[in-house]
LUMFILO-847047 format. One record per atom (N, C-alpha, C, O): x, y, z; residue in three letters. Coordinates in steps of 0.2 Angstrom, whole numbers, padded with zeros to 4 digits, always signed. Layout:
XYZALA
...
***
This chain:
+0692+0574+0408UNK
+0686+0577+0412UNK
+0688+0577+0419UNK
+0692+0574+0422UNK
+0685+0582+0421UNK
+0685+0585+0431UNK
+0685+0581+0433UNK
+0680+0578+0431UNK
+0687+0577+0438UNK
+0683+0573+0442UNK
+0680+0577+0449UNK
+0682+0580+0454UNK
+0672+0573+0449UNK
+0668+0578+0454UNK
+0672+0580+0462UNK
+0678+0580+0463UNK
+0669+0582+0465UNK
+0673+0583+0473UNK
+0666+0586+0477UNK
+0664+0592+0477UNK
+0666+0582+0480UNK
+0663+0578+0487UNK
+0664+0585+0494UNK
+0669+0589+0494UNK
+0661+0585+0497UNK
+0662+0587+0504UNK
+0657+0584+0507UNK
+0652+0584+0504UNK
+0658+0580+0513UNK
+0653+0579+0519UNK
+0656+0581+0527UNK
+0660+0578+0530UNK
+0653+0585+0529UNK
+0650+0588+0535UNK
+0645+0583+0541UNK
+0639+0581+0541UNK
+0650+0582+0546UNK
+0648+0578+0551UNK
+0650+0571+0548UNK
+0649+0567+0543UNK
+0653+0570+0554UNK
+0658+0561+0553UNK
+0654+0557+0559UNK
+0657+0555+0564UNK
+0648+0556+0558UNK
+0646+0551+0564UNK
+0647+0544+0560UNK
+0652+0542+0557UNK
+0640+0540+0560UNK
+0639+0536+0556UNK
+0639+0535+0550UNK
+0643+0531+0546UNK
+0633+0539+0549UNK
+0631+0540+0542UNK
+0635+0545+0538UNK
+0635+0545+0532UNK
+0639+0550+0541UNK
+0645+0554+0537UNK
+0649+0550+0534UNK
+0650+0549+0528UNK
+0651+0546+0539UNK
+0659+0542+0540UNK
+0659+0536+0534UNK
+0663+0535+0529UNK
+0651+0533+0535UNK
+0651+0530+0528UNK
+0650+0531+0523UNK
+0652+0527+0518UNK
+0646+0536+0522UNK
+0647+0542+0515UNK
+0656+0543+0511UNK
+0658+0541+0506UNK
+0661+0545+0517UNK
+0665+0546+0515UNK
+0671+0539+0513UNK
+0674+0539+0508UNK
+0670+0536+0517UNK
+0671+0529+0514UNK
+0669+0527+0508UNK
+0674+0526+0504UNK
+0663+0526+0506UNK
+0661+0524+0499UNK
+0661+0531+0495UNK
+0658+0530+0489UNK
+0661+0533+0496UNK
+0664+0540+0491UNK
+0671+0539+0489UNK
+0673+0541+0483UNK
+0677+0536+0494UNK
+0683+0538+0494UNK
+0685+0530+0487UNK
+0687+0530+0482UNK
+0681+0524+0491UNK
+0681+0521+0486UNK
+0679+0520+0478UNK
+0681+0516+0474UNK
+0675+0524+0477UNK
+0674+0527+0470UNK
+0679+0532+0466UNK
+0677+0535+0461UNK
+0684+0532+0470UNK
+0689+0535+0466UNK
+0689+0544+0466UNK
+0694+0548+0464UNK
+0683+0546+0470UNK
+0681+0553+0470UNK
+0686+0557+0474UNK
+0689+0554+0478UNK
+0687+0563+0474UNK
+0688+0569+0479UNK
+0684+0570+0484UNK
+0678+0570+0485UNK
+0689+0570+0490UNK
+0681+0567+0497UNK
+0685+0574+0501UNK
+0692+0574+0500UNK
+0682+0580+0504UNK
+0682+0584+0510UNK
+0679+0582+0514UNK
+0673+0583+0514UNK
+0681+0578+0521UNK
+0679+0576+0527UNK
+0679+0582+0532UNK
+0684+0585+0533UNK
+0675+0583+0535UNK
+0674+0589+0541UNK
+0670+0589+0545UNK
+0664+0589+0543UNK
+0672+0590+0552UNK
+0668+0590+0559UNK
+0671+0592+0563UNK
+0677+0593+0562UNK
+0668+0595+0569UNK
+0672+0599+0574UNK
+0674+0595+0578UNK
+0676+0598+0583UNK
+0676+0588+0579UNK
+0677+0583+0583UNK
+0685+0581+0579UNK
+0686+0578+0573UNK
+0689+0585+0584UNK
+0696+0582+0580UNK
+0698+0573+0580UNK
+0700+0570+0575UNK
+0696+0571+0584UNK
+0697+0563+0583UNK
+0692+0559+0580UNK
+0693+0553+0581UNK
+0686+0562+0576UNK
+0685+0558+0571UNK
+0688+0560+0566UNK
+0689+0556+0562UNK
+0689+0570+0564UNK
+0691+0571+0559UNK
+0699+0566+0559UNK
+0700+0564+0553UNK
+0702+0565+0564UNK
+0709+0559+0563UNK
+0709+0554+0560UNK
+0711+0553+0554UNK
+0702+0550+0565UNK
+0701+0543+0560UNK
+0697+0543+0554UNK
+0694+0538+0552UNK
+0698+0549+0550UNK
+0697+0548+0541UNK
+0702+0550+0538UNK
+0703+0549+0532UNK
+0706+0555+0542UNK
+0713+0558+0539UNK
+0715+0553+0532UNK
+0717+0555+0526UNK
+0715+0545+0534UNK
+0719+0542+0530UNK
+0715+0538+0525UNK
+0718+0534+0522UNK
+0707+0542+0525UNK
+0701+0539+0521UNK
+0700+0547+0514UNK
+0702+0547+0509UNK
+0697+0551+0517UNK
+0697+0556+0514UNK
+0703+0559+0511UNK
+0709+0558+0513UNK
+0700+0563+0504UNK
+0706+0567+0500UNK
+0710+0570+0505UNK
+0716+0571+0505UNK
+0707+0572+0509UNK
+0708+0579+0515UNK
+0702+0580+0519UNK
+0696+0579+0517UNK
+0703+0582+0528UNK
+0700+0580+0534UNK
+0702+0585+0535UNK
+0708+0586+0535UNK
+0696+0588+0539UNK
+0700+0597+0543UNK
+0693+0599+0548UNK
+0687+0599+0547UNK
+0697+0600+0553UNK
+0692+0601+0559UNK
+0691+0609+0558UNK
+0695+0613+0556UNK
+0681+0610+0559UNK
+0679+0616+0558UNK
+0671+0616+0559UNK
+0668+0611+0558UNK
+0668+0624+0563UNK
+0664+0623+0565UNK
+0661+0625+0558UNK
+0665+0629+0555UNK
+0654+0622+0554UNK
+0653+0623+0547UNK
+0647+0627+0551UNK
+0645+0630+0545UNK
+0642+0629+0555UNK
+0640+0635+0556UNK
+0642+0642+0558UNK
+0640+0647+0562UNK
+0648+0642+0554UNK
+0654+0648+0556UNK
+0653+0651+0547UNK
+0658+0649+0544UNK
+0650+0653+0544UNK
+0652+0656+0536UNK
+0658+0656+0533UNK
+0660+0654+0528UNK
+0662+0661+0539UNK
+0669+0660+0537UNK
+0674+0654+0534UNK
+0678+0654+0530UNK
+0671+0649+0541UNK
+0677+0643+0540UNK
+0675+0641+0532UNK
+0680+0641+0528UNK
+0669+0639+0531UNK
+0666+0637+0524UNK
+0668+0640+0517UNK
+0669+0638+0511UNK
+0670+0646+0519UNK
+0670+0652+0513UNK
+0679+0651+0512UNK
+0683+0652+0507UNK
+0682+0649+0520UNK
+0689+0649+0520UNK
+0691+0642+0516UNK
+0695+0641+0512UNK
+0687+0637+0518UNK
+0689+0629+0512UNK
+0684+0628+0506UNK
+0682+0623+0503UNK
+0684+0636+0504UNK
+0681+0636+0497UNK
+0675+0630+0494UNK
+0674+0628+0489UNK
+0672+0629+0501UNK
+0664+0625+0499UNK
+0663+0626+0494UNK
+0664+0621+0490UNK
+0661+0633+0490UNK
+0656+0632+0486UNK
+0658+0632+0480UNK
+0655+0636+0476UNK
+0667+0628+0478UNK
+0669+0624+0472UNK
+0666+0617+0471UNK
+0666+0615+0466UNK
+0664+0614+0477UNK
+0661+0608+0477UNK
+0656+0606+0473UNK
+0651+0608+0474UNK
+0657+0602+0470UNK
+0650+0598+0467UNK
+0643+0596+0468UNK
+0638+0594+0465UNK
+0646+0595+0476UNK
+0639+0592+0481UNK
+0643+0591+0487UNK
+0649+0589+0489UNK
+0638+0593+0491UNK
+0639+0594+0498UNK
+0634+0589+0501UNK
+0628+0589+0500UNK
+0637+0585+0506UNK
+0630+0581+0509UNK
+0634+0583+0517UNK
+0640+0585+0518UNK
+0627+0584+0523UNK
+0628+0588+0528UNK
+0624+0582+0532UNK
+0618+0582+0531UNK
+0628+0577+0535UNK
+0626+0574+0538UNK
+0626+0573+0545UNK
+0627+0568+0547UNK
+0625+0579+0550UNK
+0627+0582+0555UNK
+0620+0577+0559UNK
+0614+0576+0556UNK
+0621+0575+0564UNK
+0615+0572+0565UNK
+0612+0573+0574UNK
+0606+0571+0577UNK
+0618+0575+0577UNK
+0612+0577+0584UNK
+0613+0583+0586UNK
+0614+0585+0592UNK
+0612+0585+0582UNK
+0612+0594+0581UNK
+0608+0598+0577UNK
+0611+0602+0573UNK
+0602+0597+0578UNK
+0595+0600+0570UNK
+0598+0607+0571UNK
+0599+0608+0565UNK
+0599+0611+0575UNK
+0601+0618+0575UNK
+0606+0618+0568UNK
+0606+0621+0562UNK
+0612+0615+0572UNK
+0620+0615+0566UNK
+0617+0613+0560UNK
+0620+0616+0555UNK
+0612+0608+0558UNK
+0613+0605+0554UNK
+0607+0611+0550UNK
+0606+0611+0544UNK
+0603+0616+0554UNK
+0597+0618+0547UNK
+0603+0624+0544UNK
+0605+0625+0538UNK
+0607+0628+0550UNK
+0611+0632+0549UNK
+0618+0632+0543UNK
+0618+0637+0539UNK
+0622+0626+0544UNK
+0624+0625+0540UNK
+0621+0624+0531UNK
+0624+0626+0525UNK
+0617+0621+0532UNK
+0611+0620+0524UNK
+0611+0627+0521UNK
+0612+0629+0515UNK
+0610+0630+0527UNK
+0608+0637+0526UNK
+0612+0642+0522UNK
+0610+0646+0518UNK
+0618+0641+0526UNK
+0624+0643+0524UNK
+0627+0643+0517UNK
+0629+0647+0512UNK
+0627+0636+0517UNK
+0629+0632+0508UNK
+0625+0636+0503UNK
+0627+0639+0499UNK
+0618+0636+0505UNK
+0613+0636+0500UNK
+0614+0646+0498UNK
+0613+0649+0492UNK
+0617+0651+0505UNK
+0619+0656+0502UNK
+0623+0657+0497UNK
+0624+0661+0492UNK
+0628+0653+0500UNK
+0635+0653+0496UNK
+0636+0648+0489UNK
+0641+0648+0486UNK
+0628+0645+0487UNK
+0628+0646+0480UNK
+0631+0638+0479UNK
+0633+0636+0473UNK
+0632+0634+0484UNK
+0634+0627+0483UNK
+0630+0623+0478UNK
+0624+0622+0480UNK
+0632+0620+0472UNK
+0629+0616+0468UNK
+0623+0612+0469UNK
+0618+0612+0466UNK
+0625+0607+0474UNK
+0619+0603+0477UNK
+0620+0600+0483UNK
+0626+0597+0484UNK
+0615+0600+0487UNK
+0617+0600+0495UNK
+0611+0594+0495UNK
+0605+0594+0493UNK
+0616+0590+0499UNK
+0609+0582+0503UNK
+0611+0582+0509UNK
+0617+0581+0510UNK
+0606+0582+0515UNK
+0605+0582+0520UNK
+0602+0577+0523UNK
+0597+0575+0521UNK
+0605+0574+0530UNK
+0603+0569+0532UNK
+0598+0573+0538UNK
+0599+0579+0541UNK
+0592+0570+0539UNK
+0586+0571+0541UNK
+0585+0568+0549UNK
+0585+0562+0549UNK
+0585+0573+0554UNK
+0584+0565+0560UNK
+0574+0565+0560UNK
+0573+0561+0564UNK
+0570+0568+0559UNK
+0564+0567+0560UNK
+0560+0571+0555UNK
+0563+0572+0550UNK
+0554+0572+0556UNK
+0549+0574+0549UNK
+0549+0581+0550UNK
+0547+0585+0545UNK
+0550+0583+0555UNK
+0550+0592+0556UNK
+0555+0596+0552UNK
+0555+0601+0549UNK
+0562+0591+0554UNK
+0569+0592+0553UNK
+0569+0593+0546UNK
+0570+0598+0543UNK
+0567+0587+0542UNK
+0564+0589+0533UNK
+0561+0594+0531UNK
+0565+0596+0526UNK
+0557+0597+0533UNK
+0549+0600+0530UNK
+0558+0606+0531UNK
+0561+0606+0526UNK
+0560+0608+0536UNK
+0564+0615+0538UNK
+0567+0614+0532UNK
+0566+0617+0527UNK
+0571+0608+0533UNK
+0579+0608+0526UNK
+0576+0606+0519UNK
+0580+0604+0514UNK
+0569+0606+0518UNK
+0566+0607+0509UNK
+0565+0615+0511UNK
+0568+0618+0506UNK
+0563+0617+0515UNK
+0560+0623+0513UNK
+0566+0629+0513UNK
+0566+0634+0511UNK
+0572+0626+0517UNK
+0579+0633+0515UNK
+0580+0630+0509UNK
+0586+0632+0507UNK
+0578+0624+0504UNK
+0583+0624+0500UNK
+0587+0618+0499UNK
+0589+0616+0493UNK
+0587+0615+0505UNK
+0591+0610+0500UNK
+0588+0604+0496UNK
+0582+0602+0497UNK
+0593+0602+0491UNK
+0591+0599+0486UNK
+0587+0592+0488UNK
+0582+0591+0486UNK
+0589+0587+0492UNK
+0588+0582+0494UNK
+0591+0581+0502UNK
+0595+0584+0506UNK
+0586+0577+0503UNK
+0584+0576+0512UNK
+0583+0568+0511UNK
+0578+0564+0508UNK
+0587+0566+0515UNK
+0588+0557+0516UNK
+0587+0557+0525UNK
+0589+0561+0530UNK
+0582+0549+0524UNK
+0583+0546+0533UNK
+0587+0542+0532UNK
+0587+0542+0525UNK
+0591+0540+0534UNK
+0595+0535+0531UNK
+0592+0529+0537UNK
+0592+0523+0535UNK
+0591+0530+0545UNK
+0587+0526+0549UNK
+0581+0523+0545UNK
+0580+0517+0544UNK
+0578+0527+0544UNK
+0570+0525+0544UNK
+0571+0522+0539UNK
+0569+0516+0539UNK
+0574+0526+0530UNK
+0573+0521+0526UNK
+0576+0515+0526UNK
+0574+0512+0522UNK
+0581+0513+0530UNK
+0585+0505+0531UNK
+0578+0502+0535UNK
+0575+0497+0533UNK
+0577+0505+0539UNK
+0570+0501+0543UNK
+0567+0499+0538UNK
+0567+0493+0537UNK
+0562+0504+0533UNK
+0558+0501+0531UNK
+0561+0497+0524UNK
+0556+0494+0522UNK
+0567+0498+0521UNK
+0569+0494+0519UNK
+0569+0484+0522UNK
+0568+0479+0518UNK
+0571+0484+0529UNK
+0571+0479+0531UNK
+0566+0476+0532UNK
+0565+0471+0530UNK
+0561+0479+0534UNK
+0555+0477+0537UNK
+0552+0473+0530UNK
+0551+0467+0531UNK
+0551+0475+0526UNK
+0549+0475+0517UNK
+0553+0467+0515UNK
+0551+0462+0513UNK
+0559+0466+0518UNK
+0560+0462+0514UNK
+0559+0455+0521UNK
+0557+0450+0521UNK
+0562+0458+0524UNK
+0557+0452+0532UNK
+0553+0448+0530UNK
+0554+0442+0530UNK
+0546+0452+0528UNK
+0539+0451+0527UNK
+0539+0447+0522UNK
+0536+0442+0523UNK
+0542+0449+0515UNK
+0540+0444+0510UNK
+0547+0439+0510UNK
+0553+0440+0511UNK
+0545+0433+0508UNK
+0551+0428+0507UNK
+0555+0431+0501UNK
+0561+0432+0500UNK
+0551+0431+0498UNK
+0553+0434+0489UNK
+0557+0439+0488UNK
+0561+0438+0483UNK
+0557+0446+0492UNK
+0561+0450+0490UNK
+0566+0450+0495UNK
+0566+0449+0501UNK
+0572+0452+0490UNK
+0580+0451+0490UNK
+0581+0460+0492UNK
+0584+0462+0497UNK
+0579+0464+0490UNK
+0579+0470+0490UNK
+0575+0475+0489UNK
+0570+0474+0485UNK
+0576+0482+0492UNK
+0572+0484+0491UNK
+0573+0492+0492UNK
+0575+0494+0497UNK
+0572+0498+0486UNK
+0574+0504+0486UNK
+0568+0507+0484UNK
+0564+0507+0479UNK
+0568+0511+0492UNK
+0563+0518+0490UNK
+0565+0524+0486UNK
+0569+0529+0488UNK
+0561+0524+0479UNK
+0562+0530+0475UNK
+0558+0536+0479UNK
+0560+0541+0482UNK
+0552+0535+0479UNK
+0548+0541+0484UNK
+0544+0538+0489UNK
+0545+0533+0490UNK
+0540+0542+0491UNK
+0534+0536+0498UNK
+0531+0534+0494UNK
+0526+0531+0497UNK
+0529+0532+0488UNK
+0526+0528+0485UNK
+0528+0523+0478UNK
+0525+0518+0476UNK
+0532+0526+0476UNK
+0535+0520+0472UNK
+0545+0518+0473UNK
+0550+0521+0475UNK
+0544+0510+0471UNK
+0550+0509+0472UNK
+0555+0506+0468UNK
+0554+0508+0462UNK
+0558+0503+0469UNK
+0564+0498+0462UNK
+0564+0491+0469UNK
+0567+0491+0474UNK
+0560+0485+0465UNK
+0562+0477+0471UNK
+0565+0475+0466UNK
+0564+0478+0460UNK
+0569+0468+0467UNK
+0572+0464+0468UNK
+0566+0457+0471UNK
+0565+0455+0477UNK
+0563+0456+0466UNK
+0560+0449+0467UNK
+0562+0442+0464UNK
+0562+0441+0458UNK
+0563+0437+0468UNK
+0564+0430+0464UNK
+0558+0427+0462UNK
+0553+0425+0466UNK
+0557+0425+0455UNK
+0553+0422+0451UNK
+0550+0414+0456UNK
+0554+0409+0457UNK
+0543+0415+0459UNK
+0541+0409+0460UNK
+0541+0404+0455UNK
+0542+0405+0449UNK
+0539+0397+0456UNK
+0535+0392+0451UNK
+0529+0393+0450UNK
+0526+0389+0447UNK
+0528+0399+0451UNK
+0520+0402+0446UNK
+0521+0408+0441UNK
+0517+0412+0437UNK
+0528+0407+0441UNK
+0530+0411+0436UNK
+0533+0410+0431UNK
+0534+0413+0426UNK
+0536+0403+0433UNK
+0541+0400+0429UNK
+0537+0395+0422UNK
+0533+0391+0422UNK
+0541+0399+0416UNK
+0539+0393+0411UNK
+0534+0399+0408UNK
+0531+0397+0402UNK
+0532+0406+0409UNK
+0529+0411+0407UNK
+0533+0417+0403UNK
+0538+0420+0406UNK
+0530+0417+0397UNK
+0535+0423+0393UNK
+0530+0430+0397UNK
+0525+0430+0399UNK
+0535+0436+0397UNK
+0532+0443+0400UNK
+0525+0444+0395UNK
+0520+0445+0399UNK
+0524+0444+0388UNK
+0518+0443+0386UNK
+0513+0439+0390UNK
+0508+0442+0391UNK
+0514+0431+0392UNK
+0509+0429+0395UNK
+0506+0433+0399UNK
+0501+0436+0399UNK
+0512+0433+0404UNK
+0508+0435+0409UNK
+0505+0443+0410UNK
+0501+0444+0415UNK
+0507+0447+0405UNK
+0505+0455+0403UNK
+0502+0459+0411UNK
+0497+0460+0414UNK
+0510+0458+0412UNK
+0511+0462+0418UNK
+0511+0470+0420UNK
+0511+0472+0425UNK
+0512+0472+0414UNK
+0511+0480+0413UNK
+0505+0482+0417UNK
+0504+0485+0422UNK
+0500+0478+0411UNK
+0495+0478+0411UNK
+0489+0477+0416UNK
+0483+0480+0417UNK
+0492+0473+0419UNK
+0489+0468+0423UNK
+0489+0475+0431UNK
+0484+0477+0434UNK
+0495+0475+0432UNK
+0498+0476+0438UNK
+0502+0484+0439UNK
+0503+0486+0444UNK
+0503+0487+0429UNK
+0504+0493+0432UNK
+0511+0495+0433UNK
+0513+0501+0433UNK
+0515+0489+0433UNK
+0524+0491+0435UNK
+0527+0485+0429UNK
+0525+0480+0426UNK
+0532+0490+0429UNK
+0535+0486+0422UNK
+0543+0481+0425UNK
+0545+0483+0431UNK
+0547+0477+0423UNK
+0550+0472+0424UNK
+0556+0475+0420UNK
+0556+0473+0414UNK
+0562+0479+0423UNK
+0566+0483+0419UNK
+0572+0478+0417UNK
+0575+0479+0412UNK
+0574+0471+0421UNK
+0578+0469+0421UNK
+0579+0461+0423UNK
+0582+0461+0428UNK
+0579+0455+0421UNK
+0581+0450+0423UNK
+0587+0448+0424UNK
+0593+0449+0421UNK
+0586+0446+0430UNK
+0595+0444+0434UNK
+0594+0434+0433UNK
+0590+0431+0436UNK
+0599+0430+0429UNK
+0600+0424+0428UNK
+0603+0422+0427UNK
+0605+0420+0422UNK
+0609+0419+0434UNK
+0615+0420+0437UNK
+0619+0424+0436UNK
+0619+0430+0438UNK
+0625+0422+0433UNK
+0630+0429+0431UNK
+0627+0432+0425UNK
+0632+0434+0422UNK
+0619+0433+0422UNK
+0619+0436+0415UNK
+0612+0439+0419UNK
+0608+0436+0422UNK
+0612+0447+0414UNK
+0608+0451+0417UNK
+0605+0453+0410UNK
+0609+0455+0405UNK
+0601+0453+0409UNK
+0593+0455+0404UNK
+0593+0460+0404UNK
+0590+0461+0410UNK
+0594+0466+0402UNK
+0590+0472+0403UNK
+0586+0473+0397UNK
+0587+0473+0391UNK
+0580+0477+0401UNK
+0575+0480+0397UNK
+0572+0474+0394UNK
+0571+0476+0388UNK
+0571+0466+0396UNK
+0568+0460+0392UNK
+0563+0461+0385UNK
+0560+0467+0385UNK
+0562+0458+0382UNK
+0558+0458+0377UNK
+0552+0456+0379UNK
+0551+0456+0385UNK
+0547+0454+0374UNK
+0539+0456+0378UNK
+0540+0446+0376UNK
+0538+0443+0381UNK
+0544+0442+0371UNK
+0544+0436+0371UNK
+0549+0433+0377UNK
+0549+0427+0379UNK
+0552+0437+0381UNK
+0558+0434+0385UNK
+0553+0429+0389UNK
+0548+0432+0392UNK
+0556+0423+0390UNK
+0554+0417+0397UNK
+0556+0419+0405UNK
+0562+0420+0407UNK
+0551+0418+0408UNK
+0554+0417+0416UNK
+0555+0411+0419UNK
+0551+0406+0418UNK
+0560+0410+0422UNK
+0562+0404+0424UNK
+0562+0405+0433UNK
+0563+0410+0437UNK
+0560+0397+0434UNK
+0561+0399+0445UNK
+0565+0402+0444UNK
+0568+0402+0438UNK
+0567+0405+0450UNK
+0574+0407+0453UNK
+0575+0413+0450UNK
+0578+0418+0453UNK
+0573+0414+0445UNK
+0575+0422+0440UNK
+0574+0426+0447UNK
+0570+0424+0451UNK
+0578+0433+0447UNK
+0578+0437+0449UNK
+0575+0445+0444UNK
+0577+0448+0440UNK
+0568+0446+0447UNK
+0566+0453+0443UNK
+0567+0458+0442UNK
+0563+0460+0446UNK
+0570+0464+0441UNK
+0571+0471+0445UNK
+0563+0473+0444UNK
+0559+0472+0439UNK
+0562+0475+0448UNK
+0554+0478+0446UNK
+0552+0484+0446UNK
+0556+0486+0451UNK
+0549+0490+0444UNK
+0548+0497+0448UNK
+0542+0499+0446UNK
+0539+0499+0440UNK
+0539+0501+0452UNK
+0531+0503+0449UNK
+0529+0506+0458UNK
+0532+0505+0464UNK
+0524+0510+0458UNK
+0520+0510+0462UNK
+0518+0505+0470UNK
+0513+0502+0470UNK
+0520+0505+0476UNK
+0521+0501+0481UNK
+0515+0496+0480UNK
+0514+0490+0481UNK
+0510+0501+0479UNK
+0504+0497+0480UNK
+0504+0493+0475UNK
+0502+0487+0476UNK
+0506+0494+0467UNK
+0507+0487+0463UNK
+0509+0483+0465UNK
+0507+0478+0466UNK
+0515+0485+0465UNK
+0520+0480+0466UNK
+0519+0474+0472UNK
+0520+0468+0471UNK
+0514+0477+0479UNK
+0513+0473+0484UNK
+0509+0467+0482UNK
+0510+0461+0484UNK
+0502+0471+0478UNK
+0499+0467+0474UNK
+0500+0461+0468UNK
+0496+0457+0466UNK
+0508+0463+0465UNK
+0511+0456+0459UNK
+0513+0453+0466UNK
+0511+0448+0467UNK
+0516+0455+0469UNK
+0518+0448+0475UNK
+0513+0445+0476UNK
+0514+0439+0475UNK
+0508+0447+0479UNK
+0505+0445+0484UNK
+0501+0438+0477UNK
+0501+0432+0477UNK
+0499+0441+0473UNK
+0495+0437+0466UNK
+0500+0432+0462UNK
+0499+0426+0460UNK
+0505+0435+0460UNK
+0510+0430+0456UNK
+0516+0426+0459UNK
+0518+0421+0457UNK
+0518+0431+0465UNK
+0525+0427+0467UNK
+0526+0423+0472UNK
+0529+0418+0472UNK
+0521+0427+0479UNK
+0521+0423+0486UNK
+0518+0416+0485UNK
+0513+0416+0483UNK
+0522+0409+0488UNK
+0522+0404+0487UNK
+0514+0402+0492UNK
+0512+0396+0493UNK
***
């Protein structure tokens, strides 16, 4: 089988670490920015790193972009370069393009040319942090849309000594319980007889406003 191949456009932060953890998954990584000395310092991280202005069609059409399997355009102080570029991919037929977003105006542009996905990576770590700040209980926390998520909650002693039947959590609260974490062994998809014990780790996913409400009713000490 193929293996996928990657380009990412703009090496600040959030490019740079894309290409990183991409490079570590073994994938095909095209690193590119017009800044020769960042393009340097990945030369020895990416597949390949090459300095280029990517709101130029030409250069893009010359490093055969739209062979790529997904493009992320992580270009970040530059809303011009960065709707232009989208723009660009999105003529030339590029598979799937994700775009990193610096504000809510910057979004609405890059849904509405087309691209497939549009990430804060700021805001959602904020409000990633803030979320788990707040509650003692959660260990993590991933926004699927503005309104529902995937947490990582640890089972209080109001929970422990309870099979998910007792406690008829579906039911109850609306979000279902995909996963038990119980040291090094993971549950998935638990049974309706499975027991919770303290400490257990939940994965959970539902609705924000559920989910706020199982905390707040079953887990907050």
């Amino acid at each position: 089988m193929k293996r996928k191949e990657f380009a990412v456009i703009g090496l600040g932060r959030f490019g740079g670490s894309m290409v990183k953890a991409l490079s570590e998954e073994g994938v095909e990584v095209l690193a590119i920015d017009n800044d020769e000395d960042k393009v340097n310092e990945y030369a020895n991280i990416a597949s390949h790193a090459v300095v280029g202005d990517t709101t130029d069609e030409a250069v893009l059409k010359s490093l055969g972009i739209r062979n790529f399997d997904h493009v992320i355009v992580a270009i970040g102080d530059n809303i011009q370069a960065s709707i232009l570029t989208t723009l660009i991919l999105k003529e030339l037929g590029v598979k799937h393009i994700t775009v990193k977003a610096t504000n809510d105006y910057h979004e609405k542009v890059l849904s509405r040319i087309g691209a497939d996905q549009v990430v804060h990576p700021e805001r959602d770590m904020g409000r990633r942090i803030a979320h788990n700040i707040v509650s003692n209980n959660v260990l993590d926390y991933l926004e699927l849309s503005d309104e529902h998520s995937i947490v990582e909650i640890v089972a209080s002693r109001r929970l422990g000594g309870y099979t998910l039947i007792d406690l008829d959590i579906r039911a109850k609260y609306g979000i279902n319980i995909v996963a038990i974490k119980r040291g090094k062994n993971i549950i998935v998809s638990p049974q309706a007889n499975e027991g919770i014990k303290q400490g257990d780790i939940l994965i959970v996913i539902g609705a924000d406003k559920d989910i706020d409400r199982f905390e707040k009713n079953l887990v907050e000490e």
